[in-house]
Steps between C-alpha positions, in 0.01 A plus 500: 500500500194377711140588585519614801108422557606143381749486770280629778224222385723201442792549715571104609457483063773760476747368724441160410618630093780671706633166686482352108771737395689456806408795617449600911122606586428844421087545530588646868737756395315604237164552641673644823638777264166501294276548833741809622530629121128527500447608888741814418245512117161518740718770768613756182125470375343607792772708578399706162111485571551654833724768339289580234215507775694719728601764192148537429450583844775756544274751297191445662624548813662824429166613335341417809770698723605260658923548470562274744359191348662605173826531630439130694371414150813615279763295786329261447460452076906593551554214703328288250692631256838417607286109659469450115792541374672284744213240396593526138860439579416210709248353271709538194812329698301251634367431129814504364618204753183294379561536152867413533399180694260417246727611210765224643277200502471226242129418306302209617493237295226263362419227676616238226826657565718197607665552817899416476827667690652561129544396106447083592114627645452580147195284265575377192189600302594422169834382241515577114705350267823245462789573619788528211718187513874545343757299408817711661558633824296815535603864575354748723466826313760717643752222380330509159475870496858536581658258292274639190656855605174662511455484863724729711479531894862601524436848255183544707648476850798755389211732369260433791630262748328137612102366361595698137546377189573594098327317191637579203424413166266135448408489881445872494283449233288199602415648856363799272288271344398287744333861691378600157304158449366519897347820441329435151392183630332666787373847310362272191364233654503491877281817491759715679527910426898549437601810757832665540553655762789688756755223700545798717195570760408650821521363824099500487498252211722260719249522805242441274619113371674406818841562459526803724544534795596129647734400153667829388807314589466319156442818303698749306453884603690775335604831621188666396299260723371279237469151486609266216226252452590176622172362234318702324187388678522793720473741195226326343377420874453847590370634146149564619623531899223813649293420246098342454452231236207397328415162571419416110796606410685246698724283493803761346803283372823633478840389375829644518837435369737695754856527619460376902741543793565309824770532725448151577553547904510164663586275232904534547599165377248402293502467141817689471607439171290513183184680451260356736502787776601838366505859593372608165247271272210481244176367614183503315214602789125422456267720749139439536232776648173314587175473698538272804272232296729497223825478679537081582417464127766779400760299686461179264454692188850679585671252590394269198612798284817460648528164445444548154825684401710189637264290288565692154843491636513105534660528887355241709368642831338446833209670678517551865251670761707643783480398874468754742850525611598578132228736337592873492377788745192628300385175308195312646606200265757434248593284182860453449618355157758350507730407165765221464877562513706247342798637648419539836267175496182627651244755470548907527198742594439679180188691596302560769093541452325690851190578582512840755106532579435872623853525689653714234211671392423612876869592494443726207159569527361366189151408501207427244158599502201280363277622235221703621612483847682776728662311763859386379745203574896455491601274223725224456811512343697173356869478330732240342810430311420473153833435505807555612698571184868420641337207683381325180765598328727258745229244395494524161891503519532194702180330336615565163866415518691291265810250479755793381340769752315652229121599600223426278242795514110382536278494192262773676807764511613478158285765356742756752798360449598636139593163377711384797347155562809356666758703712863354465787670671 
């Protein structure tokens, strides 16, 4: 969502972010609507003073005898009635068209955005760690998962159909503990508050984060119109949405281990077997609330928190800052880590680390206030991967696999594991 005084002011700025995303001019359209949005504001307003004028005038002119003028007088505060009520219809239509139009376009981005058609735009920012060498020929992890008997796509696709799967037993247990560890990591000592909240919301929560209206295509609703969260960013997103922060209280960090859902539209033919894209996964989320000052910092904070589980973990990994043909709707900028598959020879996104600015917030209409000052602003919001569980659970897998298919389990998760520090078929 957009400023629509910023729009007015910078309009070559606006379309110029626009052509960035690949997206046509709009500035025209949109201050077209704006100027007639506002003419048919100014027409209702004086519409209203002149009936309020004329009512007042009604009784004095009856007191003063003169019937005449108080009949003219009474046609006339009637027409205005029925003026301003087809003024309010045709304001609140027209405002409804801007708001859709500015509900459908993408955030601008920073200017140290990269610019880039798709994923090969991408910067390389930053690599951690060596990449496991082995002396056999390595597995990816559905193979390992399968042949250990503990991974089960065929049970899952008779219970649920295609992009499902069934754990069971070791594997059911180390993607337990591999969410468990993310979350006391990040509650002991990344500083974020632990929340659990619905994976069922409102259509408003989905406008509010960007998912709604352009990408409901990708989302779950049920028969009661509610929406399965596709991340729980847009719970902890919208947790203050309508409301006025404090600006000492800020920056709020949350974290969230939730059940997410994507009906994956568009990727038919990608990563169709294993557990790289499914309907129904794990994911750790991170979500920062912050003054605009503290925001860029936020960003590298997160994502180095994010970082840090695959570093406990021992999974080598890649940082990357996305080009503009690749970063999502609302971000301004992104970090995507990336960690190393042995199996598929190259590196998977893991987590993705955005910075929003005040295009959420404005969506939501979250603001702060200053201390000791009246006049309020709209916040920025920030979220991340922190990470996906099923994800690094494929990495660990593959990472961690042995001669005889076996999987060793990483020093960090053996506290969760009950003992299990190897799991054999």
């Amino acid at each position: 969502m957009f400023d629509l005084k910023f729009i007015r002011e910078n309009p070559d700025a606006f379309d110029a972010g626009m052509k960035r995303r690949g997206e046509e001019p709009k500035s025209a359209e949109i201050l077209a609507l704006d100027v007639e949005h506002r003419a048919f504001a100014t027409e209702a307003q004086t519409a209203q003073a002149r009936r309020n004028e004329a009512s007042k005038l009604i009784g004095k002119a009856k007191a003063q005898g003169n019937e005449d003028e108080a009949q003219a007088l009474m046609a006339e505060v009637a027409a205005l009635k029925t003026r301003l009520a087809t003024l309010a219809d045709d304001e609140r239509e027209l405002g409804e068209k801007l708001n859709t139009l500015l509900m459908s376009l993408p955030n601008l981005m920073y200017d140290d955005v990269p610019d880039g058609a798709d994923e090969d735009g991408n910067e390389e920012v930053r690599t951690w760690g060596a990449m496991p060498k082995f002396d056999f020929d390595v597995k990816e992890h559905f193979d390992l998962g399968e042949s250990l008997g503990l991974m089960d796509f065929e049970r899952a696709a008779k219970l649920s159909g295609s992009r499902f799967v069934v754990l069971r037993g070791g594997l059911a247990r180390l993607e337990r503990a591999i969410g468990q560890f993310m979350i006391d990591l990040h509650t002991s000592e990344n500083g974020y508050e632990e929340v659990f909240a619905p994976a069922m919301v409102r259509d408003t929560a989905l406008y509010g984060t960007g998912q709604l209206p352009k990408f409901g295509e990708d989302a779950f609703q049920t028969n009661t119109g509610h929406w399965l969260i596709p991340t729980s960013e847009v719970t902890l997103t919208n947790f203050h949405s309508g409301e006025i922060l404090d600006d000492a209280k800020l920056p709020i960090r949350f974290t969230s281990l939730s059940q997410c859902f994507r009906a994956e539209a568009g990727s038919a033919g990608r990563d169709t077997r294993g557990m790289i894209r499914q309907h129904q996964f794990e994911k750790v989320e991170l979500v920062s609330i912050t003054t605009p000052e503290q925001s860029d910092e936020e960003l590298e904070r997160k994502t180095l928190c994010a970082e840090e589980v695959l570093k406990r973990l021992h999974l080598p990994y890649r940082v990357v800052k996305l080009c503009a043909g690749d970063i999502g709707f609302g971000a301004r900028r992104t970090y995507d880590i990336e960690v190393w598959l042995p199996g598929q020879d190259r590196f998977r996104e893991i987590s993705s680390c955005s910075v929003m600015g005040d295009f959420q917030a404005r969506r939501m209409k979250m603001r702060c206030r200053p201390k000791g000052e009246k006049k309020t602003r709209f916040v920025h919001t920030l979220n991340g991967s922190g990470l996906a569980v099923g994800r690094t659970l494929v990495a660990v897998m593959e990472n961690y696999q042995q001669a005889d298919g076996s999987i060793r389990v990483p020093d960090v998760l053996h506290p969760y594991m009950g003992g299990l520090n190897v799991i054999g078929a």
